[in-house]
N, C-alpha and C positions, 0 to 999 in steps of 0.2 A: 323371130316372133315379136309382136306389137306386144309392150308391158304396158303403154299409155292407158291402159281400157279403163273409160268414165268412172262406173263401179268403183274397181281401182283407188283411182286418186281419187274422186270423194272421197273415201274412206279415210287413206292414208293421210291424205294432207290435212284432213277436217282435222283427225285424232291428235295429229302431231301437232299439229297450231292451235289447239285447245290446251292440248297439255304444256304446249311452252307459253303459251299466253294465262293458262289458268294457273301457272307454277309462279307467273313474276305477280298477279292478279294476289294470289295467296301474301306472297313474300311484303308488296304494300300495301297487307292487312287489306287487302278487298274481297268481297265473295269472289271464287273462281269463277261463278257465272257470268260474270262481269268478261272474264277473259274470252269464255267458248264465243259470248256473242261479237266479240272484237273480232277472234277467230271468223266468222261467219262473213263478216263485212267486210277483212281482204281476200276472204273466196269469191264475192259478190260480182256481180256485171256491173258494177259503179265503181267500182276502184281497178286502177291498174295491175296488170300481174295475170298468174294463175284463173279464170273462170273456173268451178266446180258447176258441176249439171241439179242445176235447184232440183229437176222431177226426182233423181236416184236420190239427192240429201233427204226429201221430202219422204219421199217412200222408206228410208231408212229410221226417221226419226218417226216414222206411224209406229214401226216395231219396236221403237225405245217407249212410247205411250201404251202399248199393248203388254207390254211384260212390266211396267211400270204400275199398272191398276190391274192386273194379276198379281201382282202382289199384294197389293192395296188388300185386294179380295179375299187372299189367303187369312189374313189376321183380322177380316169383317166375317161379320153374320148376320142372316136376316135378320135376326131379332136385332141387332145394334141397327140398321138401319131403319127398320120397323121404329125403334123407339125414339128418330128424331123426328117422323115424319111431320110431326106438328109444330115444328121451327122451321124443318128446310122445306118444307113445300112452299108455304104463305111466305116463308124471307125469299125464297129465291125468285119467287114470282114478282112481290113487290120490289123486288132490288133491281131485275129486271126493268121493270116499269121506268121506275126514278131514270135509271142510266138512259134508256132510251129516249123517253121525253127530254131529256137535257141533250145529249146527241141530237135529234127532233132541231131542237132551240138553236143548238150551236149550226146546224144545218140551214136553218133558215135564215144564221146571219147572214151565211155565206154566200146566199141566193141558190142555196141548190131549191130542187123541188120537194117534196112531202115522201114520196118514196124516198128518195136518197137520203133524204133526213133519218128512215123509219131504219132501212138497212145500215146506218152511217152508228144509230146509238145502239142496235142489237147486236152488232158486231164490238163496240165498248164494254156493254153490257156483263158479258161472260168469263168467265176466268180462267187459266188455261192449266192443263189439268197435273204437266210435269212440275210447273214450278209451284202449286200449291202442292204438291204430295208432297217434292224436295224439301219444304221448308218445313212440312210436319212431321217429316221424318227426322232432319237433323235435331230436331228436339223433342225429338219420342213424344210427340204429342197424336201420331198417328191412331193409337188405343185407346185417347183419355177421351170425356167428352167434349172437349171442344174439338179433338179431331173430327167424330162420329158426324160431330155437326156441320162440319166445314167439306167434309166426303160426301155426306149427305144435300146439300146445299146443291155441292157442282154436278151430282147427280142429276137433279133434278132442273140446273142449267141442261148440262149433256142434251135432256129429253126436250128441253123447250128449244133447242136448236135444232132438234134431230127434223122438230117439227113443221121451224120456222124453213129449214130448206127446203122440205116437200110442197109447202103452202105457199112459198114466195114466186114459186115459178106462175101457180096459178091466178095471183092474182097482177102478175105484171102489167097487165095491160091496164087495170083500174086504177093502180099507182101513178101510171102516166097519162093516166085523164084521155083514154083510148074510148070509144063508145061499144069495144066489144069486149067491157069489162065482165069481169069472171060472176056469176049470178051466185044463189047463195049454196044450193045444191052446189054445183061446181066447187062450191069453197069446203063445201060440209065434208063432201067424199073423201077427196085425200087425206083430210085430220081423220076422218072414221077409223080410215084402210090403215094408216099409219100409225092410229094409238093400238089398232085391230093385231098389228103387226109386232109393236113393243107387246102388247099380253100374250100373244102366240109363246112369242122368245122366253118368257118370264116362264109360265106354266111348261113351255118345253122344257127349262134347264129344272125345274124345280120336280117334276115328275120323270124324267129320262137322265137329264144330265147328274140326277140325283142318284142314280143309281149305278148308271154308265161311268161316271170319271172315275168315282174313289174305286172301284170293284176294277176298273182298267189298269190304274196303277198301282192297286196293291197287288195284281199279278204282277205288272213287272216288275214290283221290286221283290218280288220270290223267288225271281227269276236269278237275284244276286246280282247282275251287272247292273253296275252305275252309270256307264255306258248307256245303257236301255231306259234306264230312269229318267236320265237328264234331259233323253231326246224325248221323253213320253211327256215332259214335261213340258217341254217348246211344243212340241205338237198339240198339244191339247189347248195352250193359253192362244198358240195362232193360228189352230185350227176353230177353236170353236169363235175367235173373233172375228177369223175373215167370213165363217157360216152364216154368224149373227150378220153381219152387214151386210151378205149376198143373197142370204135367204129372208132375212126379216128386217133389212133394209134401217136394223139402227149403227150407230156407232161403234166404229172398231173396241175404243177405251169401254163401252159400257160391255160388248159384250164378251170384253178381258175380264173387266170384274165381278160379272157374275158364272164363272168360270174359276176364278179363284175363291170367290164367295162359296159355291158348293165343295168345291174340295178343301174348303176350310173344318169343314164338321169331321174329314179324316186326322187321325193319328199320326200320317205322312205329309200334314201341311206346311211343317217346318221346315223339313226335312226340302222339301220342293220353292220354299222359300230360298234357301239355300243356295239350292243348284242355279238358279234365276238369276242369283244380287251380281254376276259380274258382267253378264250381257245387257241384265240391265241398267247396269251404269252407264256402260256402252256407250251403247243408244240413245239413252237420255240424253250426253253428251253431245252427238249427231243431232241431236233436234235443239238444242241451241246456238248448233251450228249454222242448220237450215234457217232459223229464224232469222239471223243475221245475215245471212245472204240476201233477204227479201229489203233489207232497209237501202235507202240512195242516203248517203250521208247529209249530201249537200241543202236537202228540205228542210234543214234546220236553219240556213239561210234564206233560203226559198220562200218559207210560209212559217217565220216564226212566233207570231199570235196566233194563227190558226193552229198549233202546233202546243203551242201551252196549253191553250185550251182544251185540246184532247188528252192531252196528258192530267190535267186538273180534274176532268171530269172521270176520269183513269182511276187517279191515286184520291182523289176526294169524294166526288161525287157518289160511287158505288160503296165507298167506306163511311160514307157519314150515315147513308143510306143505310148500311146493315148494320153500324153500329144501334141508329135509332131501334130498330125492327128485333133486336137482340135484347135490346136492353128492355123493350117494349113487353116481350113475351116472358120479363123476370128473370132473364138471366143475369149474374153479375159482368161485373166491367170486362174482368180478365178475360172471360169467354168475349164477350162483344168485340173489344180490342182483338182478338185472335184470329177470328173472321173476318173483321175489318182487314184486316195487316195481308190475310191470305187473301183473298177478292181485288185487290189493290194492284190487279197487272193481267192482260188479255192475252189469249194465245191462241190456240191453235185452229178451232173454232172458226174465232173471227178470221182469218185468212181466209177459211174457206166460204164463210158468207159475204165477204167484198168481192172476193171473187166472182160469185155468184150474181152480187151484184153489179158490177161492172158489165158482165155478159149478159146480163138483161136489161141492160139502158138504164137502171134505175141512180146508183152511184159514178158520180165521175169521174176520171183517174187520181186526180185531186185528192178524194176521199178516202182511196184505197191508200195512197201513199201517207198520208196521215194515221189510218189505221195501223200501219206496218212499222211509223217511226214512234207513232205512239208506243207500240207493242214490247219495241227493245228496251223505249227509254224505261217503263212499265217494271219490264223484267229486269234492268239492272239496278234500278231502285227501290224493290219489292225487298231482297237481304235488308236493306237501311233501315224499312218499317221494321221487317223483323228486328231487329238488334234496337233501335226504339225502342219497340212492346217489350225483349229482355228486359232494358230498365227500367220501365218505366212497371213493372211486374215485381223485377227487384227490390224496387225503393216501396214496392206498397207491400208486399211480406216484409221488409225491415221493420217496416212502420207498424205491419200490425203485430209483429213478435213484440215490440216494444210498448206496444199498447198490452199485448194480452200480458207482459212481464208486471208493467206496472200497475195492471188488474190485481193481478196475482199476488204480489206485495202488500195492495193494498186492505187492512183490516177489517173494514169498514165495508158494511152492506150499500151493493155497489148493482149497477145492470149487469146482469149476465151476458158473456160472449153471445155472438148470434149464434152460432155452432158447440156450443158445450159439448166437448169432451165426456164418453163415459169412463170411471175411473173404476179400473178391474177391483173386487174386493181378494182375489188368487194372491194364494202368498206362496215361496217355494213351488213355484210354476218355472215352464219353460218358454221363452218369451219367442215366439217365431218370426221375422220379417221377411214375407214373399212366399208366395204358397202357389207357385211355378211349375214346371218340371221337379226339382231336387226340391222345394220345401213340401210338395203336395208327399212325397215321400217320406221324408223327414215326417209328417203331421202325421200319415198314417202310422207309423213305426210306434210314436207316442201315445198314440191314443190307445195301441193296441195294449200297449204297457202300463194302459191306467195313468199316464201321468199327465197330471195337470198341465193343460196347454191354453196359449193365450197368440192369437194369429194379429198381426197387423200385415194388410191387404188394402191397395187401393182400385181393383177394378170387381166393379158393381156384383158382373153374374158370380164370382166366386166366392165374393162375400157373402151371396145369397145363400149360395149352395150350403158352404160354412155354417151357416148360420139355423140352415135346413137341419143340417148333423149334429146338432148341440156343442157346434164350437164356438169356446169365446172369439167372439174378434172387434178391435179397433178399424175402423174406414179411416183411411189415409195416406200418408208418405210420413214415415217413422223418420223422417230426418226434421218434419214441420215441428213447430215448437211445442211443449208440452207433451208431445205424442208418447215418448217413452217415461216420462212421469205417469198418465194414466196407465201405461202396462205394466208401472207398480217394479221396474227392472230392477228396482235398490232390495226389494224382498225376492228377488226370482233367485232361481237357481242357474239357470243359464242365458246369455240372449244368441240368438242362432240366427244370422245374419245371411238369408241363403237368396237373395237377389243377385240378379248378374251383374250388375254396374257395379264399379269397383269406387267408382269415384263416390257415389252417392252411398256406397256402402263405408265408405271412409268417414263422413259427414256422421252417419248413424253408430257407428263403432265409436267417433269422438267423444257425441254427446252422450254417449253411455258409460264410458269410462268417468266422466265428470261426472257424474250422479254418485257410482260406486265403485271404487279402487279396487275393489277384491269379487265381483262381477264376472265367472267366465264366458269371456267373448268370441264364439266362435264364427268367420266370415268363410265364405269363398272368394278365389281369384280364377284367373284364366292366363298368366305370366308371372313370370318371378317378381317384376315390376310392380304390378300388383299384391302381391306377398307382402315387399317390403312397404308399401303405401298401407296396406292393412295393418301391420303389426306397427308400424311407427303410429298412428291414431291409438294402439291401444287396445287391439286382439291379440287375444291370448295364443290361440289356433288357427292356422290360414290354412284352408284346404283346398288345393288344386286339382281338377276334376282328372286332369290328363296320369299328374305322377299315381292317384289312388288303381287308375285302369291299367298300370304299368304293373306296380306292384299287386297289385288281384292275377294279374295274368302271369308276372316271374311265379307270384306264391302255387299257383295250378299246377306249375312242374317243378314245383319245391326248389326253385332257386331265389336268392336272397343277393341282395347289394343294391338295392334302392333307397337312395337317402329318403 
């Protein structure tokens, strides 16, 4: 029996030369991504050794992008996208624009022609969809709003690419100055048929899939097998993405995400979150694989001004561009800077419109190879901005605690903060952090009981609702300075720290303790590790979700010996 089968070692070798190259990547302090796409590049037809078959890497890293914006979708909602449409439509379109015409520019030094110029900066232009999600995620910025706005953003690249492939084929011959250029009708039809076709898909998932996903898996999970769950779960994220692409002819990612989007309004979103996070690691992994097969190393000798210069126009060009248009529409730095940082690297996209151009005469090989070396350098320098924006986010919260401390100090009638703080007048309350799973319970329990409660909550819709219900709440992150001085913690009777992070629940436990020494503080963990990280800040009470479900269930059949 032949074990060599391509599938096969793709898999195997991509996985294991990620992992040993992503483990030495980690060890000198690098993003591991830095390693998968090393990985990628001694799989490559450019370096000696091993070849992997680019089509299988290719086809496998679609399915790390499909279960990767199914998840995305799972913790979105229309409404969260609905509510940025008036930043990420006009920014992604004009960011667009900038990129290309600087592509356009860079194109013309080069003496290509006006086509290859157009496909050379729309393939720059776009950002690729794994490594902005990876970097939102690693910093839970996924649910805040500069995530909403940076998902929102690539969404509505997705759609302007979705589009630019249908329209480029038809206008090839005009591009190359052919006299049987495409007339306007010719041009108008396929945009029609094609935006005809994203609304189709939209009003389909929003009237059928709206009723069909959550009613489908909440049979199977009745059904009790987890088994049944998980595959309903793959089935549905890659059934209804390869649908959207075969039947309504958009993108695999977008119609992952509006699949996860509507099964986000079920009860079992999380839960299917869940089941997803370890294929979809996977996978994600295989497609920084795949990426790195696509580069020839040696272009960096080859064409090394041409080469910077895609890269500048990469990492500066679309980031100066969104920064302007960000800050433009009144939003602060931090958001601007976030988007910049995310925008700052081309992927998956662009392969396939050099592609496309290339096999239409429009692009040279030249171009495409530029595009491809741009791509990597892109994505191994995309961590660096991030970790940048960390500090450079760091040092301006230090700076502004410092300002608002010495506001605060100071006696004398002075400007008020931009954001004043409301200051609870509740005395002998109970002071809640995170109104989640376990605090939305905790809040109910209280209220039932008449007692004074006081919520610090930093995402928007829940505040709303809160606030619908006659409960007090703080908008925030109760670890930001002043935050548990306006919730008045030094008169409360207890602070109930019911967030999952441990770590930032440690931050919020410390500075509580420092206000008032006789304060009880009660946190959760999810390890013993976390237990002692909580009680050494300064909780009184550490409560672990797993040992309470242990002892509820010995207590059921009245047996006893759980510490």
């Amino acid at each position: 029996m032949d074990h060599n089968t391509p599938l096969m070692s793709t898999v195997v070798v991509g996985l294991v030369l990620a992992f040993i190259l992503g483990l030495v990547a980690q060890r000198i302090r690098v993003s591991p991504l830095v390693g998968y796409l090393v990985a990628g590049v001694l799989m490559g037809p450019f370096t000696p050794g091993y070849v992997a078959d680019q089509n299988i890497a290719n086809e496998l890293a679609e399915i790390g992008i499909i279960l990767l914006m199914f998840g995305v979708g799972l913790h979105f909602s229309m409404k969260d996208l609905l509510s940025v449409k008036n930043i990420a439509i006009p920014g992604a379109i004009v960011q667009i624009l900038v990129a290309t015409l600087l592509g356009i520019g860079l194109g013309e030094a080069l003496g290509w022609s006006f086509g290859g110029g157009l496909v050379f900066g729309l393939a720059l232009s776009v950002a690729s969809t794994v490594v902005l999600l990876r970097a939102l995620q690693e910093r839970r910025l996924v649910d805040s709003e500069r995530g909403r706005i940076a998902i929102g953003w690539l969404i509505v690249e997705d759609l302007a690419m979705v589009l630019t492939l249908v329209l480029l084929p038809a206008i090839a011959g005009l591009l190359k100055g052919e006299g049987n250029g495409a007339s306007l009708s010719s041009l108008a039809m396929p945009v029609l048929i094609t935006l005809g076709k994203v609304a189709g898909f939209i009003i389909f998932m929003l009237v059928v899939g709206r009723r069909v996903i959550p009613m489908l898996l909440h049979y199977v999970a009745h059904t009790g097998s987890r088994e049944l769950f998980r595959l309903a779960v793959f089935a549905i994220s890659l059934g209804v993405a390869f649908g959207a692409a075969i039947v309504f002819d958009v993108s695999f990612a977008l119609g992952a995400f509006f699949a996860g989007m509507i099964l986000s309004e079920s009860e079992l979103s999380q839960r299917a979150a869940n089941e997803t996070l370890p294929l979809r690691d996977a996978f994600a992994v295989l497609f920084f694989v795949s990426v790195g097969m696509l580069v020839d190393p040696a272009i960096i000798l080859r064409e090394p001004l041409p080469l910077l210069a895609t890269v500048f126009i990469i990492l500066f060009g679309k980031s100066i561009a969104a920064f302007g248009i960000v800050r433009l529409f009144g939003y602060p730095n931090s958001t601007a800077l976030t988007i910049s940082a995310s925008l700052a690297q081309i992927g998956e996209f662009s392969f396939i419109l050099v592609s496309l151009g290339v096999g239409l005469g429009l692009l040279p090989d030249r171009g495409r190879d530029l595009v491809l070396a741009g791509a990597i350098i892109s994505i191994m320098l995309n961590p660096l901005f991030f970790a940048l924006l960390d500090r450079v986010l760091a040092d301006s919260d230090a700076k502004a605690a410092k300002a608002a401390d010495a506001a605060a100090a100071d006696k004398k009638e002075k400007a008020a903060p931009r954001v004043p703080l409301p200051e609870t007048k509740l005395i002998d309350h109970v002071v809640l952090v995170g109104h989640g799973r376990v605090g939305s319970v905790v809040s109910r329990a209280l209220r039932l009981n008449n007692t004074p409660l006081l919520v610090i909550e930093d995402t928007p819709g829940v505040v709303e609702r809160l606030q619908k219900e006659g409960v007090e709440v703080i908008t925030g992150n109760a670890a930001a300075p002043d935050m548990l001085q306006a919730a008045n913690v030094m008169g409360a009777k207890g602070l109930l720290v019911a967030i999952p992070d441990a770590f930032e629940g440690g931050q919020i436990v410390s500075k509580a303790r420092a206000l008032s020494a006789t304060l009880p503080i009660i946190a959760r963990a999810h390890s013993e590790e976390e237990i002692a990280h909580l009680r050494h800040h300064g909780a009184n009470v550490v409560i672990m979700g797993e040992q309470e479900i242990a002892k509820a269930m010995l207590a059921q059949i009245g047996a006893t010996g759980v510490a």
